[in-house]
C-alpha positions as CSV (number, residue, x, y, z in Angstrom):
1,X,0.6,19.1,12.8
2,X,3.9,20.9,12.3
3,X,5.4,20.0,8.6
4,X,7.9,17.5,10.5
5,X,5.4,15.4,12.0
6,X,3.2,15.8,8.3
7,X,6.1,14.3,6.1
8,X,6.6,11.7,9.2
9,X,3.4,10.6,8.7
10,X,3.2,10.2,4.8
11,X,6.4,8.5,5.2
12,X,5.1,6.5,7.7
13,X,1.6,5.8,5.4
14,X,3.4,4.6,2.1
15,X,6.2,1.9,4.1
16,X,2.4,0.7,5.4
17,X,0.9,0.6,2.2
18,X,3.8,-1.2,0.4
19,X,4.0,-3.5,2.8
20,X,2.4,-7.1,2.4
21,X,-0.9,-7.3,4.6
22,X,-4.0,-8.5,4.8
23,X,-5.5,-5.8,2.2
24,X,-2.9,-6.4,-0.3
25,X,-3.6,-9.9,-0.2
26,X,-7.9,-9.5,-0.5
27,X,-7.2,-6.7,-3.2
28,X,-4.4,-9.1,-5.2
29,X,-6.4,-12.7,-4.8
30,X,-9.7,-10.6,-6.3
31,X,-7.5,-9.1,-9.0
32,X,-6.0,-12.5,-10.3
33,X,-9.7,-14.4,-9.9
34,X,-11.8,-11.9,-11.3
35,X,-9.9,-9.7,-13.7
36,X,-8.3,-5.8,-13.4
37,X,-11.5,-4.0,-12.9
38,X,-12.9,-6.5,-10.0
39,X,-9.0,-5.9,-8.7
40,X,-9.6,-2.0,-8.7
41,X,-13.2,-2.3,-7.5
42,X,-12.0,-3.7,-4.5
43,X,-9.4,-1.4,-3.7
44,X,-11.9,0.8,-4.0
45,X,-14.0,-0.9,-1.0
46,X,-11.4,-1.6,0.6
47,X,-10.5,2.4,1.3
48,X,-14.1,3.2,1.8
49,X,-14.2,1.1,4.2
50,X,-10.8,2.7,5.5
51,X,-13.2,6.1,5.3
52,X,-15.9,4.6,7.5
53,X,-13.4,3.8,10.3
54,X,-11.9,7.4,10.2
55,X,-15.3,8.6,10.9
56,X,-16.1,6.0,13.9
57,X,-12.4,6.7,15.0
58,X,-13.1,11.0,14.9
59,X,-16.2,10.1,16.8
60,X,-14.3,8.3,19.7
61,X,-16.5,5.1,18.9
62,X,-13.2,2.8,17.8
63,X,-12.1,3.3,21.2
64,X,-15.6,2.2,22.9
65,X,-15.4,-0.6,20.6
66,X,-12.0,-1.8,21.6
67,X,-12.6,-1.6,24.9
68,X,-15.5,-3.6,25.2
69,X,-14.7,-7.2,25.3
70,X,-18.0,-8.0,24.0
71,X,-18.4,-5.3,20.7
72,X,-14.8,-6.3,19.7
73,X,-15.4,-10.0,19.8
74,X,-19.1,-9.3,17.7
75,X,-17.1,-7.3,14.8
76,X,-13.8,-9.5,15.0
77,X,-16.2,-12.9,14.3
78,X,-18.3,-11.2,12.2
79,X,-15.3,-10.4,9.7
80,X,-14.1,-13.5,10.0
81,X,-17.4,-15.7,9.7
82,X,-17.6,-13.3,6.3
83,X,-14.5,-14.0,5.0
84,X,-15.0,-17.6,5.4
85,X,-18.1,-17.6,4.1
86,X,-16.7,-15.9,0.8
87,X,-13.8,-18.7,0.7
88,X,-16.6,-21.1,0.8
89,X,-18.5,-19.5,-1.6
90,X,-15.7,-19.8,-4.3
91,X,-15.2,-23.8,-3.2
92,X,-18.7,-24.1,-4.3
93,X,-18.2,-23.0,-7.8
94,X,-19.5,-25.3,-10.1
95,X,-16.6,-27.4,-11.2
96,X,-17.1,-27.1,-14.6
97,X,-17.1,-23.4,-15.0
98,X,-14.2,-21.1,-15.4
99,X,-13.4,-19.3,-12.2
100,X,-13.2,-16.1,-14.4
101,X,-16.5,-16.8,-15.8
102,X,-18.5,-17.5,-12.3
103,X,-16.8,-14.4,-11.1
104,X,-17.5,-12.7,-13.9
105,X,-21.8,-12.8,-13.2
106,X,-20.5,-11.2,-9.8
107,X,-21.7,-7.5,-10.1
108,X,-18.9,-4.7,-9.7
109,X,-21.3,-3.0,-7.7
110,X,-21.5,-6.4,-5.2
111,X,-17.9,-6.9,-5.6
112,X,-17.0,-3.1,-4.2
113,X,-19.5,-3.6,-1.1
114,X,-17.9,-6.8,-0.1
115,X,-14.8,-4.6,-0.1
116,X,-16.7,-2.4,2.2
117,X,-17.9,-5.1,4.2
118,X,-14.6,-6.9,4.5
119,X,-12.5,-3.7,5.6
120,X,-15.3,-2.8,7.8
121,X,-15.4,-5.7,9.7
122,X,-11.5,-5.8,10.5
123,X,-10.9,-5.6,13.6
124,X,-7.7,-4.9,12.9
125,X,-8.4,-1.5,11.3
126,X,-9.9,-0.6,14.5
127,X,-6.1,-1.6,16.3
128,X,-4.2,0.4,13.4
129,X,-6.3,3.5,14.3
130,X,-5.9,3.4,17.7
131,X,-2.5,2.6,17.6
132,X,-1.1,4.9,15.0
133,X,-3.2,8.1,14.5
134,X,-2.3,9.2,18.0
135,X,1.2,9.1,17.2
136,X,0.8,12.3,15.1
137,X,-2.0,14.1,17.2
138,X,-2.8,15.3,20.5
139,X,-6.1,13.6,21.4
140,X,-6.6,16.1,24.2
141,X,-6.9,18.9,21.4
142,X,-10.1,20.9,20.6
143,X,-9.4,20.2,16.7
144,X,-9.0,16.3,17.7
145,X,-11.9,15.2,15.3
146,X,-10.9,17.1,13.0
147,X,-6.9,15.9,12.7
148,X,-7.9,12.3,12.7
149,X,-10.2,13.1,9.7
150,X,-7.6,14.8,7.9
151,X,-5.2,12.0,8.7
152,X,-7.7,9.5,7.3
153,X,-8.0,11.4,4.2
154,X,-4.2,11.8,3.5
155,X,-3.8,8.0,4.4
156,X,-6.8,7.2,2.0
157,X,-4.6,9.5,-0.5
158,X,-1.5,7.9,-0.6
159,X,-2.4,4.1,-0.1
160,X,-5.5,3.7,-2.5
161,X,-3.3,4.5,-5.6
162,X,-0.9,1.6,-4.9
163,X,-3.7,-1.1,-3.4
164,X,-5.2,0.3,-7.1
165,X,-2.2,-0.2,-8.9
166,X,-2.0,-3.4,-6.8
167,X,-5.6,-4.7,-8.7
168,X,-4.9,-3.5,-11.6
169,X,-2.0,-5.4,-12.2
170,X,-2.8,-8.7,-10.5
171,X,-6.1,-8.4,-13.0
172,X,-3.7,-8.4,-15.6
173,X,-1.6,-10.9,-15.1
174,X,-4.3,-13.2,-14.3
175,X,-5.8,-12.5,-17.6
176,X,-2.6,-13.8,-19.5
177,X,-2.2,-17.1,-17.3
178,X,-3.5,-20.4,-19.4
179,X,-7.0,-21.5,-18.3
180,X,-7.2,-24.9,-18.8
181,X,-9.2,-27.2,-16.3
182,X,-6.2,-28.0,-13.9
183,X,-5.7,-24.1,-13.8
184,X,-9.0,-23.5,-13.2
185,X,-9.2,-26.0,-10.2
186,X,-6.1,-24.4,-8.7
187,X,-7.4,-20.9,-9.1
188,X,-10.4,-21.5,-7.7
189,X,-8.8,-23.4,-3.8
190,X,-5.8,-20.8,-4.0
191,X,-8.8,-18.3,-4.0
192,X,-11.1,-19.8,-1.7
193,X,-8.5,-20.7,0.4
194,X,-7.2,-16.8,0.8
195,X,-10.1,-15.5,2.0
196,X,-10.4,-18.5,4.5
197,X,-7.0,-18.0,5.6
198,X,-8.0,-14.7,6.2
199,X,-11.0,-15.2,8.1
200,X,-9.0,-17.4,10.3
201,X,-6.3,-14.4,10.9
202,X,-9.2,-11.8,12.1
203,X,-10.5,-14.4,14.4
204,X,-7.1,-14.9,16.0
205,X,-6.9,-10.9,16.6
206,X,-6.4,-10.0,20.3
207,X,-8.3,-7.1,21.7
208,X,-6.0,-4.4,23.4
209,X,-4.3,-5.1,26.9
């Protein structure tokens, strides 16, 4: 990449990562539920998961999987069966138990992979790699594999600061809002609801034309 087409792509990386999405709004709805460190944590998973597509996409597979009616459609409604199932999950709570607190028995470590998981099945991701790594590469070149892992890394670079910052934050301000019962209530559909909304948005995703 020539140093033009490197700053272009940075550029290009942090408008993406400020922007409101679906990640923002996974990484901000944990933050506010579960607390700062459940908000970073996921982040975290998110951006691994952002790692194991740059190695499927330096591989070539993210373009197998996209053009196979039948591997997209498994991944897409897998995400979004997940997603649901997660909204669900928080519906379920038992009423009478602080949203923070139920969270709270949630292992970090659990809370990271569903990041993973979540980011993973995105069939989104796979759409966002196709469509905008090639922009800044020739996929013809020897060194292919090799630029779209570098660009995955940078990308990782910039972005998971911010979706951190992102967690942290929303952690913390959902720490200092009052948690009395109707609050509690609210939290717990607003969250529940997020993550269905969001299944319901990766099962509407169209394959490529």
């Amino acid at each position: 990449m020539s140093e033009s087409s490197l700053a272009l792509f940075l550029i290009a990386t942090l408008i993406l990562a400020l922007a409101p999405g679906p990640d923002l709004l996974y990484i901000t709805t944990r933050g506010l539920s579960q607390g700062a460190m459940a908000g970073f944590i996921s982040a975290l998973g998110i951006h691994t998961g952002v790692l194991i597509h740059t190695i499927i996409a330096s591989l070539g597979l993210s373009a197998l999987i996209a053009s196979s009616t039948m591997a997209f459609a498994c991944i897409k409604y897998a995400g979004a069966a997940y997603l649901c199932y997660l909204g669900v999950r928080t519906f379920l709570a038992r009423r009478e138990s602080n949203i923070n607190q139920y969270i709270s028995k949630v292992a970090l470590k659990k809370v990271f992979y569903q990041g993973v998981i979540t980011d993973v099945l995105n069939p989104k991701v796979i759409l966002f790699f196709l469509a905008f790594f090639p922009q800044f590469i020739d996929p013809a070149s020897p060194s292919a594999q090799v630029d779209i892992m570098m660009l995955g890394l940078m990308f990782v670079a910039v972005a998971f600061p911010i979706d951190a910052v992102v967690g942290l934050v929303s952690g913390n301000i959902g720490k200092h809002l009052p948690h009395d019962s109707l609050r509690r209530q609210w939290g717990k559909w607003v969250t529940g609801s997020a993550f269905i909304l969001l299944g319901i948005g990766t099962a509407l995703t169209s394959p490529p034309s």
